[in-house]
C-alpha positions in Angstrom: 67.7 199.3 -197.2 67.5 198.1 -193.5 68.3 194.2 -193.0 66.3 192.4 -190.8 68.7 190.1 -189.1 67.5 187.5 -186.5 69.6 186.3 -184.1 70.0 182.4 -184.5 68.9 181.6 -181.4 65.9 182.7 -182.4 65.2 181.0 -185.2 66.7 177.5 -183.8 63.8 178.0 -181.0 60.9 178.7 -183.6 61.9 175.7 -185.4 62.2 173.7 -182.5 58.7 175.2 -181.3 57.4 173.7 -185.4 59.0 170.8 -185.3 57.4 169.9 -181.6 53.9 170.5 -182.4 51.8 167.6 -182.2 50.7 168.2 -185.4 47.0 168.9 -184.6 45.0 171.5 -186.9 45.5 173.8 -183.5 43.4 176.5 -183.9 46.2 178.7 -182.6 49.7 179.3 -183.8 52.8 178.6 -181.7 54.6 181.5 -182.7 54.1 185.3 -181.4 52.7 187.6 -184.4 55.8 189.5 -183.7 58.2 186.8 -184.8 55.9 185.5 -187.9 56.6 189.3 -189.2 60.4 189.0 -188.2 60.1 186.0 -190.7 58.4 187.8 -193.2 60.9 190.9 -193.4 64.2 188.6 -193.0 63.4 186.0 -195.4 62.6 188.6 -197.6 66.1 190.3 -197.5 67.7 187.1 -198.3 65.1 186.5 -201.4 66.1 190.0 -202.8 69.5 189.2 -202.0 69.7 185.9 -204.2 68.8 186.1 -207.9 65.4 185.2 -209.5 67.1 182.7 -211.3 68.5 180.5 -208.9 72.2 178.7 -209.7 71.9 175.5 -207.9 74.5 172.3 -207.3 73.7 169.0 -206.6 73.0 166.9 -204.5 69.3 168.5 -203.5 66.0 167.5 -203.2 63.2 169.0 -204.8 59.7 168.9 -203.7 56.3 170.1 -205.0 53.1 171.7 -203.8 52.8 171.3 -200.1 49.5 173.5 -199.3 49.1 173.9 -195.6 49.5 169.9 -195.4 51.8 170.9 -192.2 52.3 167.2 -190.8 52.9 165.6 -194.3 56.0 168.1 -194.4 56.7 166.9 -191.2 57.0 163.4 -192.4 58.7 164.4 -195.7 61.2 165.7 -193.5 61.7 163.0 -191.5 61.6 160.2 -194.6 64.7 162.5 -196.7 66.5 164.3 -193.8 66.0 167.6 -192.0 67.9 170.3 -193.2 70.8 170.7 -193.4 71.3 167.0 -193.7 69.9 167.8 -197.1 69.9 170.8 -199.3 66.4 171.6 -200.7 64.2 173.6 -203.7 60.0 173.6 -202.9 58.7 174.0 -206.3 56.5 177.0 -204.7 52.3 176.2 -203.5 53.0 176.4 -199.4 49.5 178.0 -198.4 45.8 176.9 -199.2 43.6 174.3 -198.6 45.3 172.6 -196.2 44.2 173.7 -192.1 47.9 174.5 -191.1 49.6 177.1 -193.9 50.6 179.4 -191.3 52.7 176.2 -189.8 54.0 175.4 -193.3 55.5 178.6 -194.2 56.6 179.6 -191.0 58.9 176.5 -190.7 60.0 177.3 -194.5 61.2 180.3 -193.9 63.1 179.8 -190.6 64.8 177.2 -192.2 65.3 179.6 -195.4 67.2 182.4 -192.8 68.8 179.1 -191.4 70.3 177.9 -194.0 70.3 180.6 -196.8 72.3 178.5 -199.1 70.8 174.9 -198.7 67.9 175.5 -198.6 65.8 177.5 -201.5 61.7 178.4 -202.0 60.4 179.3 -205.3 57.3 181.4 -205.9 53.7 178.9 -206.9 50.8 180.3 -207.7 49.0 180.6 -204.5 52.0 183.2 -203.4 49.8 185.6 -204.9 47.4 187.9 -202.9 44.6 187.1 -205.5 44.8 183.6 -204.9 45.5 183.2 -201.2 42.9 185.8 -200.1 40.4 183.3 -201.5 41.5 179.5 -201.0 42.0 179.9 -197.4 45.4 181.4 -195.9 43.9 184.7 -195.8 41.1 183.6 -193.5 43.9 181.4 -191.6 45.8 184.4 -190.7 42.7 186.6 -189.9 41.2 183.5 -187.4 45.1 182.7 -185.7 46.8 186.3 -186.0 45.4 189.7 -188.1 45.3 190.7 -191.6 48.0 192.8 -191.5 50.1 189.5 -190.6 48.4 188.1 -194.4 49.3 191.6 -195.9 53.4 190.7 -194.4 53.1 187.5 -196.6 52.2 189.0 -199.6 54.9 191.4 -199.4 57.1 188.5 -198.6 56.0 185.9 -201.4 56.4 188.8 -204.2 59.9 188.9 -203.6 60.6 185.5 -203.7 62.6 183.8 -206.7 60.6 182.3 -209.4 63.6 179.4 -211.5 66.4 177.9 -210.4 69.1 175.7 -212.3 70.6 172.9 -211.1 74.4 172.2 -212.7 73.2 174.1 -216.0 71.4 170.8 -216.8 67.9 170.9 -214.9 65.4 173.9 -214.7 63.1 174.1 -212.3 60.0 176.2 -212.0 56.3 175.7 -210.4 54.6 176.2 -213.6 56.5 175.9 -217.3 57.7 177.4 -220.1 56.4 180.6 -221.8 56.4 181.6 -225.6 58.1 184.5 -224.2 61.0 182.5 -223.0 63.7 182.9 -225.9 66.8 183.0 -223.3 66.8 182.3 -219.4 68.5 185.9 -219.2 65.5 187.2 -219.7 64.2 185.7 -216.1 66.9 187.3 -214.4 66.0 191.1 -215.8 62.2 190.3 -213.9 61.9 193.2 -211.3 61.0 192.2 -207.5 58.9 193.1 -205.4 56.1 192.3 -207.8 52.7 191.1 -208.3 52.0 188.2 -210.8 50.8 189.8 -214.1 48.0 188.1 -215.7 49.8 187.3 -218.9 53.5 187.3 -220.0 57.1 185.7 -218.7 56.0 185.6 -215.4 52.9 184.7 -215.3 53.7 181.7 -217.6 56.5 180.4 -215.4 54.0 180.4 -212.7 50.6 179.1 -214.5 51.4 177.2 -217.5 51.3 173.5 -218.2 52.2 171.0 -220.4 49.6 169.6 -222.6 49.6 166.2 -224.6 47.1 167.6 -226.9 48.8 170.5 -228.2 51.7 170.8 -230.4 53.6 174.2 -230.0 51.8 176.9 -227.9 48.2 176.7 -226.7 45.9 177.9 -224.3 44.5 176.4 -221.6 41.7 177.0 -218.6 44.7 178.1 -216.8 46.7 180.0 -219.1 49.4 179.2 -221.6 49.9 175.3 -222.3 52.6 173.7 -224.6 53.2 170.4 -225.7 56.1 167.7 -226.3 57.6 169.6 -229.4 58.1 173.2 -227.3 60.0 171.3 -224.2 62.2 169.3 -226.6 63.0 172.5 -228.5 63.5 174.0 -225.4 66.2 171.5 -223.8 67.8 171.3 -227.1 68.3 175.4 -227.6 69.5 175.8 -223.8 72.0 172.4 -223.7 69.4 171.5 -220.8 68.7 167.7 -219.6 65.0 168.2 -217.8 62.4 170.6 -216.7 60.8 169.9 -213.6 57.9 171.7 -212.4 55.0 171.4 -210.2 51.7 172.7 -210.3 49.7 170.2 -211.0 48.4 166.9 -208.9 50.1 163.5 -209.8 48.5 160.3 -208.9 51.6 159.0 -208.2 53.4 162.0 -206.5 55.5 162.6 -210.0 54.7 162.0 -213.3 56.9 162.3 -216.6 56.2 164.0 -219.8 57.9 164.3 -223.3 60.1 160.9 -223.4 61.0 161.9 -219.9 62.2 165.5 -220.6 59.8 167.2 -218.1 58.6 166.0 -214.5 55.7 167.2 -212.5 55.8 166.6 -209.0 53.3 167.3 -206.3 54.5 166.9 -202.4 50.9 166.7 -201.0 49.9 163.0 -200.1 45.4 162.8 -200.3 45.3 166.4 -201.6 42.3 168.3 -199.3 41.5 164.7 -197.9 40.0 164.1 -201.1 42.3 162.6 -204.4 44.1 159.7 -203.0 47.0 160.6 -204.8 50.7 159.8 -203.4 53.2 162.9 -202.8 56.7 162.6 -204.0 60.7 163.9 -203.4 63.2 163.8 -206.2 66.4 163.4 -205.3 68.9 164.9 -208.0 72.5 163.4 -206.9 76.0 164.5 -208.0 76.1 162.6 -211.1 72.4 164.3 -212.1 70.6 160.8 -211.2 67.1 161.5 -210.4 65.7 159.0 -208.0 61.9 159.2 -206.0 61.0 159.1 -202.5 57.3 158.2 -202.1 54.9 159.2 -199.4 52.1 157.1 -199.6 48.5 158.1 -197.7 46.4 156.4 -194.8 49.3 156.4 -192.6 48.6 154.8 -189.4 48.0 157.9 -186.7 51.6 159.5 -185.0 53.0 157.8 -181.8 55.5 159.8 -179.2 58.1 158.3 -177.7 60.5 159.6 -175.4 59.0 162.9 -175.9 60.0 162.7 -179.7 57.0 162.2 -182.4 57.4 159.7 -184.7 56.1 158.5 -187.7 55.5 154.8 -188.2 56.4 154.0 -191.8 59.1 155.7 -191.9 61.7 153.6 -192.7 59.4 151.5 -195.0 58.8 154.5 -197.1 62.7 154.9 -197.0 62.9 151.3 -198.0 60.5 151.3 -200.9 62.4 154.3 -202.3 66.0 152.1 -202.1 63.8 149.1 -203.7 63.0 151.3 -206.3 65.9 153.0 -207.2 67.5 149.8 -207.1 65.3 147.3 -208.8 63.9 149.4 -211.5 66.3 151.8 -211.8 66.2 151.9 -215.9 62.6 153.0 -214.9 62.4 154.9 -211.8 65.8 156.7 -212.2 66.5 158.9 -215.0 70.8 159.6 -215.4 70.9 163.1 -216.8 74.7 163.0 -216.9 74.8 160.4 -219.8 71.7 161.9 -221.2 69.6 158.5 -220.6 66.5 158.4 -222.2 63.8 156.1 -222.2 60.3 155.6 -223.0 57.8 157.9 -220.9 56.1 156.7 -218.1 52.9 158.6 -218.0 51.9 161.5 -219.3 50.5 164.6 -217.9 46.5 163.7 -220.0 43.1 165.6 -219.5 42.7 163.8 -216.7 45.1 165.1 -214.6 43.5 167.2 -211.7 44.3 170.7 -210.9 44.0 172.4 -207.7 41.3 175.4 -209.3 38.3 174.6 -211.4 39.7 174.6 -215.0 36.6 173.3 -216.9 32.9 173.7 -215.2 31.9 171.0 -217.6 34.3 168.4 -216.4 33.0 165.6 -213.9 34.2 165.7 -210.5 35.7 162.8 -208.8 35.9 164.4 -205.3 32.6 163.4 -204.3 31.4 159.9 -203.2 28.6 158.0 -205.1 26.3 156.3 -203.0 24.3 153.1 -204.4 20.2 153.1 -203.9 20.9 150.7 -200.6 22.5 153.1 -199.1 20.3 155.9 -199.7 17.6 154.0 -198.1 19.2 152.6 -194.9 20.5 155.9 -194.0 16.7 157.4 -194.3 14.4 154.4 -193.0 13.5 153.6 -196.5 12.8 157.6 -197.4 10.3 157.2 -194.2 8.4 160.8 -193.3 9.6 160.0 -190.4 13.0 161.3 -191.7 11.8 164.0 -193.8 13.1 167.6 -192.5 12.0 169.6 -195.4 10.6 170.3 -199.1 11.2 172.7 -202.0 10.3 172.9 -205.7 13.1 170.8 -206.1 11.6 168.2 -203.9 12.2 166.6 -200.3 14.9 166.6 -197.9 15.8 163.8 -195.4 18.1 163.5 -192.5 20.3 160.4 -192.1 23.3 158.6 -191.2 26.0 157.5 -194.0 29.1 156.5 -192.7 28.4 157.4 -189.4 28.0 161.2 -190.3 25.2 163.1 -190.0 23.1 164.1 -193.1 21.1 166.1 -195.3 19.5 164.1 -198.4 17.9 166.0 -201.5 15.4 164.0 -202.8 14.7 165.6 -206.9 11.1 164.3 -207.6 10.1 164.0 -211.4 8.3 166.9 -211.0 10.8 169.4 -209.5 11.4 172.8 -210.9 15.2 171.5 -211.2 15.6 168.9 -213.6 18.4 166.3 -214.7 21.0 169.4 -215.9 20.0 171.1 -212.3 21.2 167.8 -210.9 24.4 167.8 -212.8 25.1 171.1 -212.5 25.0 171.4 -208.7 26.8 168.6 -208.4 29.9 169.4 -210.9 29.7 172.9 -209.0 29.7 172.0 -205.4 31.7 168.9 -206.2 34.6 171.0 -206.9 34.2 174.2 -205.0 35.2 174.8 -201.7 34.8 177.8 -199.3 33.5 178.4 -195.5 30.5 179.8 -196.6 29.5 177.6 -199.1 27.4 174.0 -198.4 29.8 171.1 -198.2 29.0 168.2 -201.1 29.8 165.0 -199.4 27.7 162.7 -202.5 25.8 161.4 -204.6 22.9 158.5 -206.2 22.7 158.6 -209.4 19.4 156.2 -209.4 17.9 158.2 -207.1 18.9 161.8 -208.2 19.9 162.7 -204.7 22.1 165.0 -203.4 24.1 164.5 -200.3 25.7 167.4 -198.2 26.8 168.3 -194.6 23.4 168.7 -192.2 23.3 172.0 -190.5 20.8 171.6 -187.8 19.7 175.5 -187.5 17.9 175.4 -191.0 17.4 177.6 -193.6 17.8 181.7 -192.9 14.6 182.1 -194.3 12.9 180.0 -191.0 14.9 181.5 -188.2 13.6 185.0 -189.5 10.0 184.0 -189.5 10.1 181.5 -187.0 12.8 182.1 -184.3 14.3 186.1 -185.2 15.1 186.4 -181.3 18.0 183.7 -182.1 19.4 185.8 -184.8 21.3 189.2 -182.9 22.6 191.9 -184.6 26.0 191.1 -184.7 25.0 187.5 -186.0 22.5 189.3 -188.8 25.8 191.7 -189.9 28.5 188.9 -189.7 25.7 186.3 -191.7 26.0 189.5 -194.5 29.7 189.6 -194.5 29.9 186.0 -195.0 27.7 185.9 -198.0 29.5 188.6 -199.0 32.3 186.7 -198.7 31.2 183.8 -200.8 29.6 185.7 -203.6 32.6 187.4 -204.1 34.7 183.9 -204.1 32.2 182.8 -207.0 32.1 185.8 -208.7 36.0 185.9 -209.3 36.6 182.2 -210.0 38.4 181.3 -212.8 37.9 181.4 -215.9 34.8 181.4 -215.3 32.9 183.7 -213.0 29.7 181.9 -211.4 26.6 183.7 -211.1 24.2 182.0 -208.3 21.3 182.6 -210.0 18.6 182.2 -206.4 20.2 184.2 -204.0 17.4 184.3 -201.1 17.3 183.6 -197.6 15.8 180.1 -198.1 19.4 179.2 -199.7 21.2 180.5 -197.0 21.6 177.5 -194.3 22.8 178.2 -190.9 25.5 175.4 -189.2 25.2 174.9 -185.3 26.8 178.4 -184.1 24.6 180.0 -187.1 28.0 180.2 -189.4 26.2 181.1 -192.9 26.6 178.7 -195.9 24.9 179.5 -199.3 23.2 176.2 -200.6 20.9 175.3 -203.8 23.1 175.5 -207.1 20.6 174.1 -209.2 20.2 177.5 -211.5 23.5 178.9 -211.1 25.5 179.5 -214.2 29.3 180.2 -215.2 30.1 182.9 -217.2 32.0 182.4 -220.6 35.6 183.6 -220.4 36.2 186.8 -220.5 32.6 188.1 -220.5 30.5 189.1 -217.6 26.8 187.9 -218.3 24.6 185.1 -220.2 21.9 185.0 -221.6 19.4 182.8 -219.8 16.9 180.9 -222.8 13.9 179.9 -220.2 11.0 182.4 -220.9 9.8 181.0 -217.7 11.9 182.7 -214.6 13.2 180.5 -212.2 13.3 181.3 -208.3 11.2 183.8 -206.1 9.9 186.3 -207.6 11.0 189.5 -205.2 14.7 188.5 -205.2 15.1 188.5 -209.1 16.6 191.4 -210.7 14.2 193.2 -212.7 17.2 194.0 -215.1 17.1 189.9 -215.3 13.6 189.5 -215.4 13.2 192.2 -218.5 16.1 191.5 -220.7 16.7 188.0 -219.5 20.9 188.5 -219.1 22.1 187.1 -216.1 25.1 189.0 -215.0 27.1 188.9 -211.6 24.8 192.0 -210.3 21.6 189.4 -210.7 23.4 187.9 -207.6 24.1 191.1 -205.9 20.6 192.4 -206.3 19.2 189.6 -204.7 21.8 189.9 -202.1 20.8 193.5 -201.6 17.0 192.6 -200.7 18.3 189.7 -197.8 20.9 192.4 -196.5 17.9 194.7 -195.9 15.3 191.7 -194.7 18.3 190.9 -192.3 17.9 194.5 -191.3 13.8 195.0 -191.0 12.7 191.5 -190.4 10.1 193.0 -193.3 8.6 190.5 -196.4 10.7 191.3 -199.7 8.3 193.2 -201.1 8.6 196.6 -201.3 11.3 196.7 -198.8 13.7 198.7 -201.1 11.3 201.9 -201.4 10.2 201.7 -197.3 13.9 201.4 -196.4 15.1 203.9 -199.4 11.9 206.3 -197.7 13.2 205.8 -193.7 16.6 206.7 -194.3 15.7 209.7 -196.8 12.8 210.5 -193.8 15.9 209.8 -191.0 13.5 207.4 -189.8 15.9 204.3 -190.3 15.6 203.0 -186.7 12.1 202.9 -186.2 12.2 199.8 -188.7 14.8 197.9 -187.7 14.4 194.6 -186.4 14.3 194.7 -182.7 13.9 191.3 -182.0 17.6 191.3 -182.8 18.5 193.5 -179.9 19.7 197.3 -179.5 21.2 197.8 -183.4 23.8 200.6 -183.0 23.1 203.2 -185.3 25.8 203.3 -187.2 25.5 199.8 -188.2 22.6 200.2 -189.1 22.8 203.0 -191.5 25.7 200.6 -192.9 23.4 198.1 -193.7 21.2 200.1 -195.3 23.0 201.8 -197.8 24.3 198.1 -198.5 21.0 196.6 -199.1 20.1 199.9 -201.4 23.2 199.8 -203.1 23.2 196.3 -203.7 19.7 196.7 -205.6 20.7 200.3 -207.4 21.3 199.1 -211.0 24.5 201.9 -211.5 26.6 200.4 -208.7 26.0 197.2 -207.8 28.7 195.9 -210.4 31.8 196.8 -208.0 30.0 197.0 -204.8 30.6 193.5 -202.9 34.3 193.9 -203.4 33.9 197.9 -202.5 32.0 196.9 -199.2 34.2 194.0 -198.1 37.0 195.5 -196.7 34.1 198.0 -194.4 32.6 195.5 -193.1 36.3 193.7 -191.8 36.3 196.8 -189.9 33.1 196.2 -188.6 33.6 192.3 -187.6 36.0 193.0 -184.8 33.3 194.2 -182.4 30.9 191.7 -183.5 30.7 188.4 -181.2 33.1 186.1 -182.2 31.9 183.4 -184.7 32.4 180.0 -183.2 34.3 177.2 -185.6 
């Protein structure tokens, strides 16, 4: 095997380059795609080099999930030292979510070929290409470098370590322990490179969590769970003091579990902008006293001074950590060396969040509620006046809440979606996230309204009937992949895979430089675990009539392909500019008669003929009942290829 040595020169200059930023979202990355691979490749050595299962000695810090939050690891830097003033373990979760992962684990890693024995990264479970190419750092690397940057990472993340121990006394991991666990030699005999399995050792190291509700093993949305007896039984087999993991989101940055015998903690202060919760740095000294560092959110914005940015806070947050460790130290500070124990904290209960949807039937704090006052200032007491639009559902008005502009759904008494509608769009959008899918921002109860981001071109359907010169080609083939795109993010969620249940132009709204975002959740449904369709009770069918599957409408199973068919007819409307009806036999007719380009859309300029044909066969495959189960995920990567000579999509 070749090493990949960089000169340290180098790397002192990229970190210097990280470290400088001024800590924007930029929508460009400082570094040359050519030195992000020479990261990839050289801390990849060094992971291969070290074993899986870490031997570690105190005194080090340990940190949690970080997830793209690129200027809170900034300021955790600056609030416990910089390497190698301090020796560090990340508990793993460096990309997603947050706008600046490329920052995050670029900075990781130089510091990791830095310092190859101070500073250590464990494997979360967003290193994984499954997980990644959907929450985010794919698309990050596509939009600031190229795929085959993201395709470097993945390589890189599956050789990374997955344990470490600390002085024999304290195990860490990102997820937990696994029934499959019976000695830690077993980590060590874990082959890298490697994916993450779906079940076994390493996938439970990775996934699991600890549950208060379940005594010995269990199973969880998430995978294996196990509760207070297993992690007591554990310490006590292995002569080990504490297990700290991450994983999971803390309110409080950590939180301890079993009489103190496990810690989670979470290094991400206001997770997504949306939780509110504190991030948190345990310090593990040389006599195995673990003490917190606290970084609290709403910071006051970054100053610079003498050309150096600072922080203010800074040395309160150092402060408040000496107060606590010095005031309540029986408390805050847990002495593994004289195997103090005391009562637990907190535990780690139901309502704990998680970064994924783990239960489609949970309520979601993560959007805001807004009272009937509110509803009505920010739409001139529901005036028509401020009325943009109406549905079976109901109306739709444009306002102002909190200085941001709005769309309101209005659900009348006699809408087509009724009060589980209402829920249901809400829990589903109200945890969900992805580019092409309408933002949530609230909610009225009183007023069963629904509150989202306003996007000012409308609704696909309109621009096709009312304004198709606006839509070009290139915007018609990218607004495809990006539904493509999003159907394919709710089609693999998990546990449970969500079928749309409306796919149709109408739901498609269009943002002001016509970026694509899938709207109206009120029929969707999830899919029970480990099954791939429902059965749908209404004798009544719900949505537009040409879009519905006719395998739907006859045996009344909704299944994953109920979404693609209905994709398949708006692939080929995006095409012909044609009504829905009929278009699959006149389009399945032209390209059998080699007629295809007498019905394409001209309004949308000169369609190359190629791209065309593409589409097409899309659109017909889509709606052709034998292969539309794989064929979103089968088409994707085709139409990446395509995408480069398309106009670039503004953000």
């Amino acid at each position: 095997m070749i090493d990949h040595i960089m000169e340290d020169a180098v790397v002192d200059d990229i970190i210097r380059r990280l470290r400088d930023d001024d800590r924007s979202a930029r929508h460009n990355l400082l570094l040359s795609e050519s030195e992000v691979r020479q990261l990839c490749m050289a801390a990849s050595d060094i992971f291969l080099k070290q074993p899986i299962l870490l031997q570690l000695s105190a005194p080090i810090m340990v940190c949690g999930d970080i997830h793209g939050q690129f200027s809170d690891l900034l300021r955790l830097f600056e609030c416990v030292g910089f390497p190698p003033a301090a020796n560090y373990i990340f508990l793993g979760n460096y990309v997603d979510y947050g706008k600046q992962s490329l920052e995050t684990i670029c900075l990781l890693l130089a510091y990791k070929i830095k310092f190859p024995e101070n500073f250590f990264l464990l494997r979360g479970s967003h290193e994984c290409a499954s997980m990644n190419r959907i929450y985010g750092f794919y698309d990050e690397c596509k939009r600031k470098l190229y795929v085959r940057t993201w395709k470097a990472f993945v390589h890189c993340f599956e050789c990374l370590p997955v344990a470490a121990l600390v002085e024999d006394k304290i195990l860490c991991m990102h997820g937990g322990l696994s029934p499959d666990l019976d000695n830690l030699g077993q980590i060590n005999r874990i082959l890298r490179p490697t994916d993450v399995p779906d079940t076994g050792l390493l996938c439970d190291l990775i996934w699991s969590d600890p549950s208060t509700s379940v005594r010995g093993w269990g199973f969880n949305d998430r995978g294996v769970s196990y509760g207070p007896d297993k992690v007591s039984e554990f310490l006590q087999k292995h002569d080990l003091d504490l297990i700290c993991r991450s994983h999971q989101v803390v309110e409080d940055g950590y939180e301890f579990f079993s009489t103190r015998q496990l810690v989670t903690i979470f290094s991400a202060p206001n997770f997504r902008g949306e939780f509110d919760n504190a991030g948190a740095v345990m310090r593990i000294d040389d006599a195995l006293t673990c003490s917190f560092t606290i970084l609290k959110v709403n910071f006051p914005s970054i100053t610079t001074t003498n050309s150096r940015t600072r922080w203010p806070g800074v040395e309160d947050i150092k402060e408040t950590s000496r107060e606590i460790c010095a005031t309540t130290s029986q408390y805050e500070s847990l002495n593994l060396s004289e195997g103090t124990s005391s009562t637990e904290s907190s535990n780690l209960s139901g309502e704990t969040f998680s970064a994924e949807i783990s239960n489609p039937s949970k309520e979601t704090s993560s959007v805001k509620v807004f009272s009937y006052s509110d509803i009505k200032r920010a739409t001139n007491d529901l005036s028509e006046s401020s009325k943009i639009g109406r549905g079976g559902y109901g109306s739709v008005h444009k306002g102002y809440l909190d200085n941001v502009e709005v769309a309101i759904k209005m659900l009348d008494s006699k809408s087509e979606q009724g009060p589980e509608e209402f829920i249901q769009e809400l829990e589903v959008l109200g945890q969900m996230r992805h580019p092409n899918l309408v933002k949530l921002i609230g909610a009225c109860f009183g007023l069963r309204c629904l509150v989202y981001e306003f996007l000012p071109n409308g609704s696909l359907e309109d621009c096709l009937k009312k304004r198709p010169r606006l839509l070009t080609w290139q915007m018609r083939t990218r607004i495809v992949y990006e539904i493509c795109s999003a159907l394919i993010f709710l089609h693999s969620n998990k546990p449970h895979p969500l079928v749309h249940g409306d796919i149709k132009p109408h739901n498609i709204l269009l943002d002001v430089n016509f970026n694509s975002k899938l709207a109206d959740f009120g029929l969707c449904r999830f899919l029970p675990e480990g099954t791939s369709a429902i059965a749908f009770l209404d004798t009544k069918p719900k949505g537009t009539l040409e879009y519905i599957d006719p395998v739907f409408l006859k045996t009344g199973i909704l299944r994953a392909r109920s979404d693609v068919y209905s994709f398949g007819i708006t692939i080929l409307r995006l095409l012909t500019g044609m009504e829905p009806l009929g278009i699959v036999k006149k389009v399945r007719a032209a390209c059998e008669g080699e007629s295809l380009m007498t019905m394409v859309d001209s309004t949308a300029g000169h369609w190359p003929t190629d791209v065309a044909g593409f589409l097409a066969q899309f659109g017909l495959d889509c709606c052709n009942k034998k292969k539309s189960s794989e064929v979103l995920k089968c088409i994707a990567a085709d139409l990446e290829e395509i995408l480069p000579h398309l106009e670039p999509a503004s953000t």
